[in-house]
MARTI-824710 format. One record per atom (N, C-alpha, C): atom name; residue in one letter; x, y negated, z negated. Coordinates in Angstrom, 3 decimals. Layout:
PT name resn        u        v        w
PT   CA    A        X        Y        Z
...
# end
This chain:
PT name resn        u        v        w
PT    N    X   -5.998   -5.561   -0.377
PT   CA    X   -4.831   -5.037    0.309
PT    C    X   -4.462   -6.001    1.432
PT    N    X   -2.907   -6.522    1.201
PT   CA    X   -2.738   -7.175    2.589
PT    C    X   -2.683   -6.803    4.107
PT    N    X   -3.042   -7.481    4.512
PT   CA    X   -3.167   -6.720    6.294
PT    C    X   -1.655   -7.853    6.760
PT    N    X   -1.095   -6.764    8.021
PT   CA    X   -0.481   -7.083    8.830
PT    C    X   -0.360   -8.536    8.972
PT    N    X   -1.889   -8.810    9.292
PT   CA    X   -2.153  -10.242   10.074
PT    C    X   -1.261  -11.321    9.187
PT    N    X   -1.377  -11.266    7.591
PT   CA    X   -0.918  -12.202    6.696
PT    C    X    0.732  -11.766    6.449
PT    N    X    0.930  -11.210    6.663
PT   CA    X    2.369  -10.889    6.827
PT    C    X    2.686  -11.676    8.230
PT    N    X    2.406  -11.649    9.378
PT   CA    X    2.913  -12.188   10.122
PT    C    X    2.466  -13.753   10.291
PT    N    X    1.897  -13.941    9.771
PT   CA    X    1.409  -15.530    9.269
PT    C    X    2.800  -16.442    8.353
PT    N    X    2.866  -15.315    7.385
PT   CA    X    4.572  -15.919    6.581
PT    C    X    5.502  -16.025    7.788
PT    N    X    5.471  -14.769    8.401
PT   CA    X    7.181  -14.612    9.539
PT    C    X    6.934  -15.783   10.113
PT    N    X    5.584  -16.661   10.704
PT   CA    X    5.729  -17.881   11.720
PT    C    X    5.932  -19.139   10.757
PT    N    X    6.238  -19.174    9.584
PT   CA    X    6.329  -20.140    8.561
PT    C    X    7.673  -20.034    8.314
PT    N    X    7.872  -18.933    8.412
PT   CA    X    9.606  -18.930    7.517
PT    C    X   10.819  -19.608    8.185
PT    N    X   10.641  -20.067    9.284
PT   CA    X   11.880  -20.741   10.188
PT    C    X   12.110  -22.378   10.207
PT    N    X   10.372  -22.588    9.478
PT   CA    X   10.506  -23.910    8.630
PT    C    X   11.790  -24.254    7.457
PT    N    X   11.748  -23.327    6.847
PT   CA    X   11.983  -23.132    5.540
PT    C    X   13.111  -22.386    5.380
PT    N    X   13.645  -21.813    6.367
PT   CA    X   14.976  -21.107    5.474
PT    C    X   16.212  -21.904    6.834
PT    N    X   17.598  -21.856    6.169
PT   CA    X   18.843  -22.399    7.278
PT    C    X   19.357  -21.245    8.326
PT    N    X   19.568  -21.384    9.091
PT   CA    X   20.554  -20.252   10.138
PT    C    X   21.433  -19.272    9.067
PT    N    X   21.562  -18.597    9.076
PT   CA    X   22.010  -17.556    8.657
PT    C    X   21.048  -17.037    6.851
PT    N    X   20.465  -17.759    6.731
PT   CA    X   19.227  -17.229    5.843
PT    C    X   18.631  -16.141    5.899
PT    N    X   18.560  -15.134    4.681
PT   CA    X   18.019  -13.632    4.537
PT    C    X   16.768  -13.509    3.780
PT    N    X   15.521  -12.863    4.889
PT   CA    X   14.912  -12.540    4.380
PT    C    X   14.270  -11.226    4.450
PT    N    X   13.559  -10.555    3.358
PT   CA    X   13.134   -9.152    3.022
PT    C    X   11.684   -8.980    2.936
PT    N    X   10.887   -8.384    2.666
PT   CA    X    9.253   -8.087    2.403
PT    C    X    9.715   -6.321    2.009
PT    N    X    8.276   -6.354    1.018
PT   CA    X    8.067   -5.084    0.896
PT    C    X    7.582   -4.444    1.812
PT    N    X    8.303   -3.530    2.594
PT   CA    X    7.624   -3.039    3.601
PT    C    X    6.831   -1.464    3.013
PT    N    X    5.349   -1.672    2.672
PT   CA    X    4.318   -0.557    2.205
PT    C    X    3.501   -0.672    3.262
PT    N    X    4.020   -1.037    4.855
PT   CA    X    2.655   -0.560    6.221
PT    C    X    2.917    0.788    6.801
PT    N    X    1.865    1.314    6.505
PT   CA    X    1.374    2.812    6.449
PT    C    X    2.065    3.474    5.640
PT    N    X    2.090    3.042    4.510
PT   CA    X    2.743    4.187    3.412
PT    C    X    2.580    5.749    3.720
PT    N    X    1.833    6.086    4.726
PT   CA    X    1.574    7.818    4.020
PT    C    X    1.756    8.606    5.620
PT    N    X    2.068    7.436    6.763
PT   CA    X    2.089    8.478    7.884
PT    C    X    3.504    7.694    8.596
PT    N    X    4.664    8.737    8.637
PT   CA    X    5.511    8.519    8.848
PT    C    X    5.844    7.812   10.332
PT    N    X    5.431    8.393   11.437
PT   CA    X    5.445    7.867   12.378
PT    C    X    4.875    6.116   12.438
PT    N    X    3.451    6.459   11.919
PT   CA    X    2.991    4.916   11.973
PT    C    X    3.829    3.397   11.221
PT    N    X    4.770    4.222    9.999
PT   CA    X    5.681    3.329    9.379
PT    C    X    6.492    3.041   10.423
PT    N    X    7.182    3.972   11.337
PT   CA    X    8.073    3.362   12.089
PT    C    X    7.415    2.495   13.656
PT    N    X    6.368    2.602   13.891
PT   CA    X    5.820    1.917   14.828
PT    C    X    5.796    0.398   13.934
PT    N    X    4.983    0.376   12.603
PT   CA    X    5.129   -0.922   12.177
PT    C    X    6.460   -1.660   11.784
PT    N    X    7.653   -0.783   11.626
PT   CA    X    8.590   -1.702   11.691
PT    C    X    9.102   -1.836   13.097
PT    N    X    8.985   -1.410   13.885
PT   CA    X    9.258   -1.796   15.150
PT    C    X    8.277   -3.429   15.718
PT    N    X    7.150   -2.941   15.149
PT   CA    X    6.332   -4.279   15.302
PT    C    X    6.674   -5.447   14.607
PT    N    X    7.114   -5.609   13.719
PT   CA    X    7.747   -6.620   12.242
PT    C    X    8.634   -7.049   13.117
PT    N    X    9.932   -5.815   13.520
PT   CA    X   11.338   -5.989   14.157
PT    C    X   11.142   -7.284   15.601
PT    N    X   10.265   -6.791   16.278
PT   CA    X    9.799   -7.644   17.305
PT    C    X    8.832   -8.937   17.073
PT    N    X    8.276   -9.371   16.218
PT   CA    X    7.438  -10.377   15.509
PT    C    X    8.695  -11.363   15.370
PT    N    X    9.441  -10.802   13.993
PT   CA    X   10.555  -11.476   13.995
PT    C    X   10.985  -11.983   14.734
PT    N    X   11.679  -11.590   15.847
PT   CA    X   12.822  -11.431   16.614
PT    C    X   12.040  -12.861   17.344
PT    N    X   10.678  -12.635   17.599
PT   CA    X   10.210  -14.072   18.205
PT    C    X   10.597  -15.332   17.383
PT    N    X   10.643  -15.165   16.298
PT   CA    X   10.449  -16.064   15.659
PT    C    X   12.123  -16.925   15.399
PT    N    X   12.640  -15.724   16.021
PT   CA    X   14.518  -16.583   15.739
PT    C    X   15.232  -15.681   14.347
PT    N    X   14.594  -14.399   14.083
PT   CA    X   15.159  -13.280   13.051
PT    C    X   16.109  -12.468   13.908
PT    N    X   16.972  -11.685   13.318
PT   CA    X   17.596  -10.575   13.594
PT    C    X   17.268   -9.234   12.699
PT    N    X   16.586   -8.224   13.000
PT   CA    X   16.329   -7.166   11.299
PT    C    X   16.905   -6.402   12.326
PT    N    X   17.202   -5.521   11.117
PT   CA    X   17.502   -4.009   10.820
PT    C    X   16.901   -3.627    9.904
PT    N    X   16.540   -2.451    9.866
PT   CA    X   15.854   -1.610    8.149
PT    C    X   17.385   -0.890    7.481
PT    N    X   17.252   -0.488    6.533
PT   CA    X   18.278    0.063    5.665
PT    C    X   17.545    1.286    5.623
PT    N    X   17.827    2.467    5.370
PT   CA    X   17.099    3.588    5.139
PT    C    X   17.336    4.429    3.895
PT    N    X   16.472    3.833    3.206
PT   CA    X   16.604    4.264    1.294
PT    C    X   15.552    5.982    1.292
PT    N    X   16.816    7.007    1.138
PT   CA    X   16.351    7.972    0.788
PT    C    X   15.488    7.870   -0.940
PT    N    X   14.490    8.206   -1.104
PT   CA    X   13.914    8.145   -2.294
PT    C    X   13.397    9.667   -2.968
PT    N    X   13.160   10.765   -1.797
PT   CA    X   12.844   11.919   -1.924
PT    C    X   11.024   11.679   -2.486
PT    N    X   10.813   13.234   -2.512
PT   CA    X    9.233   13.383   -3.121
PT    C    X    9.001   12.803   -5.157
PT    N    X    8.139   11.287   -4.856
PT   CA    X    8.106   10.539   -5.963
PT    C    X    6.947   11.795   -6.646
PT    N    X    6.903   12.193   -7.846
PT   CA    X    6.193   13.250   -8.635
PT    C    X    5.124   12.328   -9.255
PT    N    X    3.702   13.000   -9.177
PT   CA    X    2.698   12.569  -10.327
PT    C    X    3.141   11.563  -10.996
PT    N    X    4.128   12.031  -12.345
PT   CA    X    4.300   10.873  -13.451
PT    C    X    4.488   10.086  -13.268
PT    N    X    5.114    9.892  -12.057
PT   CA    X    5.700    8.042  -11.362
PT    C    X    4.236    7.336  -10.816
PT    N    X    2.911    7.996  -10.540
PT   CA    X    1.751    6.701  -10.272
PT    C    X    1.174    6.913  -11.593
PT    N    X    1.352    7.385  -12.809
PT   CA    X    0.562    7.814  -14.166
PT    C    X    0.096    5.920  -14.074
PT    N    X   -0.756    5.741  -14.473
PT   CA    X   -1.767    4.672  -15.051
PT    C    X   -2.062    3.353  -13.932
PT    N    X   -1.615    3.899  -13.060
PT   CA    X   -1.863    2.907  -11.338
PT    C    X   -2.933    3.912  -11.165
PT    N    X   -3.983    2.395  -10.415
PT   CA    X   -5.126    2.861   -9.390
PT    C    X   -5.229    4.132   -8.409
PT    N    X   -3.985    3.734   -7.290
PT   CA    X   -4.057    4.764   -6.606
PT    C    X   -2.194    4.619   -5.917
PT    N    X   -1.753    5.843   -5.889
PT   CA    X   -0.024    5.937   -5.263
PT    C    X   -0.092    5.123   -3.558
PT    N    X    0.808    4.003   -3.981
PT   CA    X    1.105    3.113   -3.113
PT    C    X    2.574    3.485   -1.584
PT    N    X    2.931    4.398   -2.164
PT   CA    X    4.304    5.303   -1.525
PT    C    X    3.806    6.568   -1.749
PT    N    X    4.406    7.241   -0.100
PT   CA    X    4.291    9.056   -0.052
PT    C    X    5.443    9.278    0.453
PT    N    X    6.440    8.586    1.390
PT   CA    X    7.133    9.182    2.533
PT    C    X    8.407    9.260    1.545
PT    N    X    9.360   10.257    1.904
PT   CA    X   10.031   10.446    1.092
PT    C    X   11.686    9.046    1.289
PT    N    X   11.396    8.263    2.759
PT   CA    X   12.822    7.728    2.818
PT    C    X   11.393    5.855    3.108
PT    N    X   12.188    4.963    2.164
PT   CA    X   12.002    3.592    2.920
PT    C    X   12.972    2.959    3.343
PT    N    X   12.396    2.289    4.420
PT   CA    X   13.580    1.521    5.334
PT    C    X   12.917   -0.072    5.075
PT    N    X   14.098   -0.555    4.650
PT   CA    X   14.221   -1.728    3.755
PT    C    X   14.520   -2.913    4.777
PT    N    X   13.691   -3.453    4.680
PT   CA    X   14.027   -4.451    5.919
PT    C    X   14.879   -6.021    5.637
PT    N    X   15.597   -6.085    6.527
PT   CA    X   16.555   -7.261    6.280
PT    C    X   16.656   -8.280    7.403
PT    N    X   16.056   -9.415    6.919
PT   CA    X   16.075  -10.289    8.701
PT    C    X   16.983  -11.394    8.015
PT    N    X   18.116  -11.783    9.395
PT   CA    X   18.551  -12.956    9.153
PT    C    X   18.330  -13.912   10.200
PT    N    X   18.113  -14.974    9.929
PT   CA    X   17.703  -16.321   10.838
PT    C    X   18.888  -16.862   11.216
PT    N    X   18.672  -16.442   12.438
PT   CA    X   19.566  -16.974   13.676
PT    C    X   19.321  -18.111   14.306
PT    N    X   18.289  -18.241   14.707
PT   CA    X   17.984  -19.459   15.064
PT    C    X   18.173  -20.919   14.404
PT    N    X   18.496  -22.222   14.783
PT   CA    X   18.676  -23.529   14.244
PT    C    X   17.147  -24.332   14.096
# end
């Protein structure tokens, strides 16, 4: 399972690599199952970024309660909360 730490290892790489107005996304699955803590970690992402010369916002994708049949033959259900907020950074910085 990836940790935080390697996620924010990419965000200090990515300003190499992408032009000013360049969009980038991640799956955001930190703390899949406790709602509050999802929004503390995108607040943390939001501010990581933002060092780095990003601008985010999340999008907020209602998905509702995913049922049993949707984790049928996966290890273990990777999503609980019923809305993800989809994150979108654009590079502002030169």
């Amino acid at each position: 399972m990836a940790q935080y730490a390697d996620l924010r290892s990419l965000m200090a790489l990515l300003g190499d690599v992408m032009a000013p107005g360049g969009i980038f996304s991640f799956f955001n699955g930190l703390a899949p199952f406790n709602a509050f803590y999802n929004d503390i970690y995108c607040w943390i992402a939001r501010e990581d970024l933002a060092q780095e010369g990003w601008e985010v916002h999340f999008e907020d994708l209602e998905i509702g309660q995913l049922g049993d049949e949707v984790w049928q033959g996966l290890r273990r259900k990777y999503w609980s909360l019923n809305t993800y907020r989809l994150p979108i950074a654009v590079h502002t910085e030169a």
